[in-house]
FIKEDREN-28103 format. One record per residue: x negated, z negated, y of N, C-alpha, C in turn; residue in three letters. Coordinates in nm, 4 decimals. Layout:
ATOM      n_X      n_Z      n_Y     ca_X     ca_Z     ca_Y      c_X      c_Z      c_Y residu
ATOM        X        Z        Y        X        Z        Y        X        Z        Y    ALA
...
END
This chain:
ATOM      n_X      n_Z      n_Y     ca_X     ca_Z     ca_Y      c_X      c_Z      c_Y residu
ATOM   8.1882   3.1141 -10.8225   8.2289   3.2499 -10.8104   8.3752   3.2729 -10.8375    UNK
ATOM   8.4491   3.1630 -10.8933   8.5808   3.1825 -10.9247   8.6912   3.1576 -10.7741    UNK
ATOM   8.7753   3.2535 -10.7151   8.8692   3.2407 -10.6622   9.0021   3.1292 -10.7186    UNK
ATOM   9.0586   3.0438 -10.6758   9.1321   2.9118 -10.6763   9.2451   2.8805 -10.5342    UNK
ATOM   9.3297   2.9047 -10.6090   9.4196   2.8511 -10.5102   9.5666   2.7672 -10.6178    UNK
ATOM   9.6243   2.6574 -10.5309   9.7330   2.6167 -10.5589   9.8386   2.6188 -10.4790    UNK
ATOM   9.9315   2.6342 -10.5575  10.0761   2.7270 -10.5267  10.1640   2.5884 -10.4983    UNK
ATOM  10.2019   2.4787 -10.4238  10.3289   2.3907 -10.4264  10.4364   2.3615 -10.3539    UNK
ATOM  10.5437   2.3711 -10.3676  10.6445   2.2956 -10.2719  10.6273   2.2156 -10.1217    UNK
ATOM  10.6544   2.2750 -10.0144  10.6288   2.1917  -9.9221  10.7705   2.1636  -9.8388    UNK
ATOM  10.7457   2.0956  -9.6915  10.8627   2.0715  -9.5713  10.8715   2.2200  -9.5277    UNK
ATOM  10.7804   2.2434  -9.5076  10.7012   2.3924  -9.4156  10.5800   2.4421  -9.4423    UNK
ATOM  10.6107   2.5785  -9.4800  10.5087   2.6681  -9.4996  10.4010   2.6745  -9.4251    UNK
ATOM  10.2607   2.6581  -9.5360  10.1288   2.6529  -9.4598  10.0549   2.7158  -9.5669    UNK
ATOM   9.9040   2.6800  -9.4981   9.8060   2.7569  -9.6006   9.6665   2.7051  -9.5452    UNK
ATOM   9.5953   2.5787  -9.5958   9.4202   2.5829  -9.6305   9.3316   2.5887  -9.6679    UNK
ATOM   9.1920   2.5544  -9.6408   9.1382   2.5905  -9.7506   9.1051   2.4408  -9.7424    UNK
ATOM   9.0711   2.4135  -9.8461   8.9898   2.2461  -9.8884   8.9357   2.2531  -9.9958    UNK
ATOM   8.7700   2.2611  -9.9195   8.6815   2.2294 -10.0473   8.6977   2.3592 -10.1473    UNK
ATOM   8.6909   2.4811 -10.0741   8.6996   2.6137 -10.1279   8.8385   2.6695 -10.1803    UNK
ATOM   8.9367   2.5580 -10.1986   9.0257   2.6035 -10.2871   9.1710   2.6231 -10.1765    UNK
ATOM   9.2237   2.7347 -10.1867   9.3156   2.7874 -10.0684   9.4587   2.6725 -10.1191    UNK
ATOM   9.5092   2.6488 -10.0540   9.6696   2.5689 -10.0705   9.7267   2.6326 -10.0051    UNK
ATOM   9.8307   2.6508 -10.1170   9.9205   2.7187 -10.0031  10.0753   2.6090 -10.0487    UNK
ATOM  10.1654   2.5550  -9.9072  10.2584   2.5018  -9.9475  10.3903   2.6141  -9.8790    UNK
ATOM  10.4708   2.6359  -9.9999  10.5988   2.7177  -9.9894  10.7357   2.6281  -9.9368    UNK
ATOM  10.7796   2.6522  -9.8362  10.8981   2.5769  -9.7703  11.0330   2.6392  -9.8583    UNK
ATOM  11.1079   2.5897  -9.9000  11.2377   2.6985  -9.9503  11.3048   2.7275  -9.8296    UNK
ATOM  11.4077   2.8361  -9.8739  11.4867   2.9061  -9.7757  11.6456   2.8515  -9.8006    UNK
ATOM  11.6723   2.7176  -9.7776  11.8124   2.6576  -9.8130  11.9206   2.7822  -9.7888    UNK
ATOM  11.9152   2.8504  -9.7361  12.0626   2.9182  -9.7411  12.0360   3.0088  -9.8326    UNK
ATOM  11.9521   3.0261  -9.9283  11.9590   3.0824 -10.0666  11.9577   2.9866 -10.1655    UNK
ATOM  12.0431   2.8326 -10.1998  12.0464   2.7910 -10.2515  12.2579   2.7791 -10.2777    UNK
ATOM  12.2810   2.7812 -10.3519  12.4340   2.7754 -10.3912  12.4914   2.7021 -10.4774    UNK
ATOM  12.5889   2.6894 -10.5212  12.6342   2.5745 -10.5920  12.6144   2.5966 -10.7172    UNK
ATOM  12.6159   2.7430 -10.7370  12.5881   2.8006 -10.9250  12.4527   2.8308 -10.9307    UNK
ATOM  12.3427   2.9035 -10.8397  12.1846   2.9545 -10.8472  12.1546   2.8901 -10.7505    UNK
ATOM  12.0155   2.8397 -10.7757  11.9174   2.7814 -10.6847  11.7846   2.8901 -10.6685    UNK
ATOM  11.8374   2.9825 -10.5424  11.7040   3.0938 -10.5500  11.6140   3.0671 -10.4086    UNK
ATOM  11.6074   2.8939 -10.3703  11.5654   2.8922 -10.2630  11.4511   2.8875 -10.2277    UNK
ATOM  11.3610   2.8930 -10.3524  11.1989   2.9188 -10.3494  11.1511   3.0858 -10.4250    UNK
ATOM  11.2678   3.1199 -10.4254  11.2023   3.2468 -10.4822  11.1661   3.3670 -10.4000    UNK
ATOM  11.2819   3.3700 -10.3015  11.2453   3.4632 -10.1938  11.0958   3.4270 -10.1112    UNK
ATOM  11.0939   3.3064 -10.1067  10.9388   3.3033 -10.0584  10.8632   3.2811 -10.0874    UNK
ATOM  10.8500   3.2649 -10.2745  10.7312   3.2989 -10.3417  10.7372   3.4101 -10.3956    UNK
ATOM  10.8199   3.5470 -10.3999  10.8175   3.6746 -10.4210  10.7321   3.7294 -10.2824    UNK
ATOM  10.7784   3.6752 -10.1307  10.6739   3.7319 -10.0415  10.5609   3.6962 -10.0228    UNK
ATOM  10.5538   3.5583 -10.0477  10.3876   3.5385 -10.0756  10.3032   3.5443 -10.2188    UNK
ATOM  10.3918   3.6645 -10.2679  10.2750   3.6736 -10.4240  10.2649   3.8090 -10.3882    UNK
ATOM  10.3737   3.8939 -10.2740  10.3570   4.0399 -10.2465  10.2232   4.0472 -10.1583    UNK
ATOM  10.1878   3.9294 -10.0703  10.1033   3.9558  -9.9683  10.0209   3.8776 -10.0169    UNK
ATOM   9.9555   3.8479 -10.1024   9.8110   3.7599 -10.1629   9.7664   3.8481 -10.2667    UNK
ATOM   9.6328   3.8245 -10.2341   9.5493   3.9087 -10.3358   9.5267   3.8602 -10.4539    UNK
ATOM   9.5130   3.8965 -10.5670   9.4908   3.8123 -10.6507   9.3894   3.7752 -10.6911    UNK
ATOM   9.4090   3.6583 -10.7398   9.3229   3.5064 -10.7851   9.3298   3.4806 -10.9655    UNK
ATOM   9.1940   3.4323 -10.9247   9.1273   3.3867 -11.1494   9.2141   3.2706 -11.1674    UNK
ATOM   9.2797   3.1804 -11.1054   9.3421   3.0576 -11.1223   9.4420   3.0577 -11.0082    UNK
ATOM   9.5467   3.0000 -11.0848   9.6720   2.9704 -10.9969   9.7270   2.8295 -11.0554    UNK
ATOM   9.7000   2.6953 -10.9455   9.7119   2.5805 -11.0415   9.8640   2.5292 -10.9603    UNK
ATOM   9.9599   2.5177 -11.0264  10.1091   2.4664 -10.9266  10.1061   2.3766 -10.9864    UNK
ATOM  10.1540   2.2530 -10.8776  10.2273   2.1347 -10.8946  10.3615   2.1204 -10.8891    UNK
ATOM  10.4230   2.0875 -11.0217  10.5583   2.0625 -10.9922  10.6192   2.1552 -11.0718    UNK
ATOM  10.6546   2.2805 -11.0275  10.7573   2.3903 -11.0046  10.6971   2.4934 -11.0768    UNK
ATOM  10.7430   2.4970 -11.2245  10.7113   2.6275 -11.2917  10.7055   2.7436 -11.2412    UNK
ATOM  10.8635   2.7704 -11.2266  10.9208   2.8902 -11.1378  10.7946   2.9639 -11.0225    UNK
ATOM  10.6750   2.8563 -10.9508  10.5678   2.9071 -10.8876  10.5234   2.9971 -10.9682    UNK
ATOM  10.4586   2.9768 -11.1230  10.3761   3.0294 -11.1921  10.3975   3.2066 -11.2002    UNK
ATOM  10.3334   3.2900 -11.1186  10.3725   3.3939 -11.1610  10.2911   3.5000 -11.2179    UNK
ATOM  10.3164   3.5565 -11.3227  10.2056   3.6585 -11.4228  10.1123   3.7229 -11.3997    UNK
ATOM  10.1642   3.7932 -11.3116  10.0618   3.9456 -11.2554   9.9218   3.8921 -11.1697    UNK
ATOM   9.9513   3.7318 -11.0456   9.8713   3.7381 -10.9415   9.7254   3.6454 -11.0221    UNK
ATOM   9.7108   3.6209 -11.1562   9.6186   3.5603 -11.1696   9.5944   3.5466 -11.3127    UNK
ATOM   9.4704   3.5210 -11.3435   9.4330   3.5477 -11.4993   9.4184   3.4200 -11.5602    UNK
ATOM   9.4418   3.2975 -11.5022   9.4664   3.1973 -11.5734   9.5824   3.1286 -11.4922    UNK
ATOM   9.6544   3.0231 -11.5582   9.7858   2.9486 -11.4626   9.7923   2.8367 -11.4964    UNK
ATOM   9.7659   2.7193 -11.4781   9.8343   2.6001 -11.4825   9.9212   2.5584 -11.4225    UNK
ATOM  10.0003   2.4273 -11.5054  10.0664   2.3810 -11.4684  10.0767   2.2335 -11.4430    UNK
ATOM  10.0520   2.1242 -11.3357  10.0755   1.9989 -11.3162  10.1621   1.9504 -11.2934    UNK
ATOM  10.2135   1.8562 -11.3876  10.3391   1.8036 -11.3930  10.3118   1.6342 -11.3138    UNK
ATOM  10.3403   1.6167 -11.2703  10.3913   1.4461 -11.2319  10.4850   1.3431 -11.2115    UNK
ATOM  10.5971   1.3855 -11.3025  10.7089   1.4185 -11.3044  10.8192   1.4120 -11.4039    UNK
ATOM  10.9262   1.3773 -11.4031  11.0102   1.4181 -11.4849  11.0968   1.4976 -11.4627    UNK
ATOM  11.0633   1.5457 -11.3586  11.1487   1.6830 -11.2574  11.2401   1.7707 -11.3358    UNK
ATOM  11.1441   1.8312 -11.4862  11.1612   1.9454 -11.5308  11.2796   1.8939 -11.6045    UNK
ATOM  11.3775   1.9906 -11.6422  11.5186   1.9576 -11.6735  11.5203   2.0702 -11.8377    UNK
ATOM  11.5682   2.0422 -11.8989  11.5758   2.1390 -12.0343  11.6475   2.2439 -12.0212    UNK
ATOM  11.6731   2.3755 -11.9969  11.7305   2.5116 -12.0096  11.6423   2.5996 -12.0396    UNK
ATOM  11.6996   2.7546 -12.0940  11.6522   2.8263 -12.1297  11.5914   2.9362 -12.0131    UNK
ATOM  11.5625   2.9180 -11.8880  11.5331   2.9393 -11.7888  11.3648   2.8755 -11.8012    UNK
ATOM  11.4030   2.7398 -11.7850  11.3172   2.6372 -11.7901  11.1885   2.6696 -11.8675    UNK
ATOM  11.2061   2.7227 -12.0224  11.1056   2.7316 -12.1195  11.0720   2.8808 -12.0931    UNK
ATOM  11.1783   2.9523 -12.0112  11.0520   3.0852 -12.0110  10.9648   3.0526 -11.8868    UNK
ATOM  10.9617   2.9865 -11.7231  10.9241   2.9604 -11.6622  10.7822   2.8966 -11.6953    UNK
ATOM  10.7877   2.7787 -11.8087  10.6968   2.6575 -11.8237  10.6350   2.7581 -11.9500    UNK
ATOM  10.6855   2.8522 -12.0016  10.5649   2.9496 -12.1225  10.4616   3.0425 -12.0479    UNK
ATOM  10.5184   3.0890 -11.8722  10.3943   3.1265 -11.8256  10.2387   3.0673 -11.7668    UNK
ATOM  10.2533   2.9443 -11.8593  10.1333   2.8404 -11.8323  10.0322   2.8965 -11.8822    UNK
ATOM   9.9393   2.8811 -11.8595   9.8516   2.8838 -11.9919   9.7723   2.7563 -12.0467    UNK
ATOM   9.8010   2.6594 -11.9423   9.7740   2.5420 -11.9419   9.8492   2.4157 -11.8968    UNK
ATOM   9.9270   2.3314 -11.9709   9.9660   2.2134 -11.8889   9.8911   2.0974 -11.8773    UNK
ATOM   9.9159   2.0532 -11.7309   9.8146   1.8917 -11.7229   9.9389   1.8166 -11.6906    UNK
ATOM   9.9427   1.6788 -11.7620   9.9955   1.5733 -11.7815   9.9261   1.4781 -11.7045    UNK
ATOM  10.0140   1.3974 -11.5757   9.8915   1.2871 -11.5517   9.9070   1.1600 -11.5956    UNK
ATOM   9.9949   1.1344 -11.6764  10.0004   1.0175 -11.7822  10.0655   1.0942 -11.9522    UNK
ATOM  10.0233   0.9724 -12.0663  10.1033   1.0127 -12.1676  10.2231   1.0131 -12.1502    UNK
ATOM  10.2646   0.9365 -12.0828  10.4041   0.9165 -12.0950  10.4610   1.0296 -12.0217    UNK
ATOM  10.4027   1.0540 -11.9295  10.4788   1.1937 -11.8454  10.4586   1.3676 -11.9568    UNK
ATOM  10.3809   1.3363 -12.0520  10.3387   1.4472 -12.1480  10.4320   1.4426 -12.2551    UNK
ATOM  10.4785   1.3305 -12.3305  10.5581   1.3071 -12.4037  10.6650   1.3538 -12.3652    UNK
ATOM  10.7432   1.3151 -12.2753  10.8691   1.3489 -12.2264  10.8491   1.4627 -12.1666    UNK
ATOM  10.7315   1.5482 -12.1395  10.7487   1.7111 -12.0827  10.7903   1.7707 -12.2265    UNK
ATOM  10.6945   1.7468 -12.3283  10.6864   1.8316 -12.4405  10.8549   1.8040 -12.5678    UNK
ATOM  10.9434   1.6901 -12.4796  11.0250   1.6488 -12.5399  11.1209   1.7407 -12.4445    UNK
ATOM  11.0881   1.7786 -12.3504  11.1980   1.8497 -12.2811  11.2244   2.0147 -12.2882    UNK
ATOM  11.0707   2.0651 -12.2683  11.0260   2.2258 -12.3349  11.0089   2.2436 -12.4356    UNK
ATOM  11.0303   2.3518 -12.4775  10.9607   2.4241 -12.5761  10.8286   2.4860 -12.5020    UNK
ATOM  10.6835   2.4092 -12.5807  10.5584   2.4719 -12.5265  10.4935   2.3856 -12.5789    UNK
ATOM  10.3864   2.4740 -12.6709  10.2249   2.4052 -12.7823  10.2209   2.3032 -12.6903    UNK
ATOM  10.1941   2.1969 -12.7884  10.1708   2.0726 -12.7863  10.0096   2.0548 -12.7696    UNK
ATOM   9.9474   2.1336 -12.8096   9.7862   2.2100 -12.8210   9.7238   2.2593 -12.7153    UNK
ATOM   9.8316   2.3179 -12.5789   9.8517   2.3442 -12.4531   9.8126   2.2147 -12.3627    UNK
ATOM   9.8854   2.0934 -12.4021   9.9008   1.9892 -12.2868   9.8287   1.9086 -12.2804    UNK
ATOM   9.7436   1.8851 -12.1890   9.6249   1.7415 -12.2350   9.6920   1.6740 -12.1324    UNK
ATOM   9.6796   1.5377 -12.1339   9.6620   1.4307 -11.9892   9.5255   1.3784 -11.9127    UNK
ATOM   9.5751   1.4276 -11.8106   9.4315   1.4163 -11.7044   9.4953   1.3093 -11.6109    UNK
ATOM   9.4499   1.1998 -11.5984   9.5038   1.0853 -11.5443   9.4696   1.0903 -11.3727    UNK
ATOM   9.5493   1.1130 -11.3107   9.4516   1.0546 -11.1710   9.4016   0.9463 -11.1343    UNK
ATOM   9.2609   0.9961 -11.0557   9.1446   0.8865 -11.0745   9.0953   0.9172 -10.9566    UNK
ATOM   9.0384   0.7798 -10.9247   8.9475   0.7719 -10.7726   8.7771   0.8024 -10.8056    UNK
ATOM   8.6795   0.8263 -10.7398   8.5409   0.8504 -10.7524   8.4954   0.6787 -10.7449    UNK
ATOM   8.4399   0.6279 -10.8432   8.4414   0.4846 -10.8852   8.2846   0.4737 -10.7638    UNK
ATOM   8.2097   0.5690 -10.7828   8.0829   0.5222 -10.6900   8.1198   0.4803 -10.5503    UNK
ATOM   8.2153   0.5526 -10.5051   8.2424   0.5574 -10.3322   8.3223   0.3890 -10.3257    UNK
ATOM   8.3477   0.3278 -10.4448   8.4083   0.2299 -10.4372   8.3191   0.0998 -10.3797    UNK
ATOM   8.2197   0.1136 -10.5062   8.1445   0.0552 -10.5516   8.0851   0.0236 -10.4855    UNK
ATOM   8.0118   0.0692 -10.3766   7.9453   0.0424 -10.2687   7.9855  -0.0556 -10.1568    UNK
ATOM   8.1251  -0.1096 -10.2035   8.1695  -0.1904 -10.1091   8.1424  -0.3083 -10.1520    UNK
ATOM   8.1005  -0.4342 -10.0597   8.1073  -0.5594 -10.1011   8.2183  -0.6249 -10.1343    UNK
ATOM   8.2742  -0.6771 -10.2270   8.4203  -0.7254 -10.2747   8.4680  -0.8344 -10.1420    UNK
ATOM   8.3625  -0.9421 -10.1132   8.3861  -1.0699 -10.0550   8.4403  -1.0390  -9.9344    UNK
ATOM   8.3158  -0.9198  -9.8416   8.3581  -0.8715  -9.7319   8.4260  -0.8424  -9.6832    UNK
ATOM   8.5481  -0.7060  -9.8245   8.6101  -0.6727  -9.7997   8.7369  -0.7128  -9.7981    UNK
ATOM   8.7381  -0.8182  -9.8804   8.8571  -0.8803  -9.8734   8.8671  -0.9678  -9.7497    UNK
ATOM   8.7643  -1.0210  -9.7426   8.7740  -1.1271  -9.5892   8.7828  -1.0280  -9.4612    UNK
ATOM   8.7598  -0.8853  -9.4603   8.7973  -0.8238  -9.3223   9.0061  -0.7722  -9.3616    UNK
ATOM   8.9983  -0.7632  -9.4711   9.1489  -0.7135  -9.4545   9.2397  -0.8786  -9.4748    UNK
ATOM   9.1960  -0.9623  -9.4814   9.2127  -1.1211  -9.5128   9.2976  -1.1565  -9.6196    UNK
ATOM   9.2752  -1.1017  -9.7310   9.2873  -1.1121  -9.8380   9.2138  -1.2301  -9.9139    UNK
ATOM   9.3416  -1.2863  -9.9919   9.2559  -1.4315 -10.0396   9.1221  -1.4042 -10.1509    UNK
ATOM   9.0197  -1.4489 -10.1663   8.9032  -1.4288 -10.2651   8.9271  -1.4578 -10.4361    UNK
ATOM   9.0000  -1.5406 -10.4339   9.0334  -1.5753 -10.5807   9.1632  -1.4993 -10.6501    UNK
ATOM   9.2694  -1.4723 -10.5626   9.3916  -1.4070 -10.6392   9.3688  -1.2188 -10.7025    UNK
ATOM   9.4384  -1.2248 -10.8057   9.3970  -1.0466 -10.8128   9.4845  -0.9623 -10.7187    UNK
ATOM   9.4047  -0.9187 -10.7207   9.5506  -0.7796 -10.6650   9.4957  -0.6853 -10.6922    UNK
ATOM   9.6502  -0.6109 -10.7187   9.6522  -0.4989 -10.7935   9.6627  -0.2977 -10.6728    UNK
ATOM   9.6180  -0.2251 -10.6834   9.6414  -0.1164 -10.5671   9.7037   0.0133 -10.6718    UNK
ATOM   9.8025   0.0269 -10.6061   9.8555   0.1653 -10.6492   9.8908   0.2485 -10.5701    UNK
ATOM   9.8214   0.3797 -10.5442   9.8709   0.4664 -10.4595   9.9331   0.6382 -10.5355    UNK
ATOM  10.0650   0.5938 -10.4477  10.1520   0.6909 -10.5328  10.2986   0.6489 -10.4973    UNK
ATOM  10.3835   0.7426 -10.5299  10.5469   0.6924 -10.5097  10.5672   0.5789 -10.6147    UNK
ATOM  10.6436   0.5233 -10.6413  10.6730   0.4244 -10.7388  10.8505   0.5252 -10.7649    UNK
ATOM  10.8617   0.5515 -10.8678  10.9876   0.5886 -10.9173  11.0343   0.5856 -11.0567    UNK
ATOM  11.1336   0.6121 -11.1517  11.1558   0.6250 -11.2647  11.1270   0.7585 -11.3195    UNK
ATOM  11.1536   0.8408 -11.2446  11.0852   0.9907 -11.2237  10.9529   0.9928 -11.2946    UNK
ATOM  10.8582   0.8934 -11.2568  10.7194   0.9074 -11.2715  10.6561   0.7805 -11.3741    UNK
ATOM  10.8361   0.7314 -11.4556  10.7807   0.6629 -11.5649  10.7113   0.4886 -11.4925    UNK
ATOM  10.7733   0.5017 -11.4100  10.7413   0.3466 -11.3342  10.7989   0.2036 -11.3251    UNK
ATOM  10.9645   0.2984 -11.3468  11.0636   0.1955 -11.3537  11.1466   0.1889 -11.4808    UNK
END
């Protein structure tokens, strides 16, 4: 019964639904970005918080500055990232949370080392695959159709690899 949508950064502005929950990705407007203010996501998340109805949850990835008060009665925030930069901008943006998710410690440590914001606030929720849908695969098979040797390990990571994200 709960309305759900997430608010994030995109190339170009869109909007689906998946699995009930609306996405909406916000394109910035570069020629509102300048050498002293960066207001290039605001003009078009001021028009798309004027024209959306409001929602029980508003979960953004990334970009505090998404989080906005009025359109929803709870807000998170997902960080993946070391994006967030320390100013006093910054900590009023990242205080309209009501929740932060961390998807490693290490990315939680260094958020809560960068804001001011309860430490009591931030859990880490690791991203994770559905282990059953795995499981069902034969190991031998599968390695012999992608021809992968049977005895060596290998390791799978899907994700950017950066220092950003505590990698390097």
């Amino acid at each position: 019964g709960h309305q759900v949508e997430i608010v994030a950064p995109g190339q170009q502005s869109a909007c689906r639904t998946i699995a009930g929950v609306r996405v909406h990705w916000l394109a910035p407007w570069s020629s509102l970005h300048t050498a002293r203010y960066d207001f290039s996501f605001l003009a078009p998340l001021l028009l798309f918080t004027l024209r959306s109805p409001a929602v029980d949850v508003t979960h953004v990835h990334g970009n505090p500055y998404f989080l906005i008060r009025f359109r929803s009665r709870a807000r998170v925030l997902h960080v993946h990232d070391l994006s967030i930069q320390p100013s006093p901008s910054m900590n009023q943006a990242v205080a309209r949370a009501d929740r932060v998710i961390c998807c490693s410690n290490f990315i939680r440590t260094r958020f809560l080392g960068t804001v001011t914001y309860p430490p009591s606030q931030a859990e880490t929720v690791p991203n994770g695959a559905d282990r059953q849908t795995y499981a069902q695969v034969n190991r031998t098979s599968a390695r012999a159709a992608l021809g992968l040797p049977d005895d060596q390990f290998i390791m799978l990571y899907a994700g950017r690899i950066g220092p950003e994200k505590g990698l390097l």
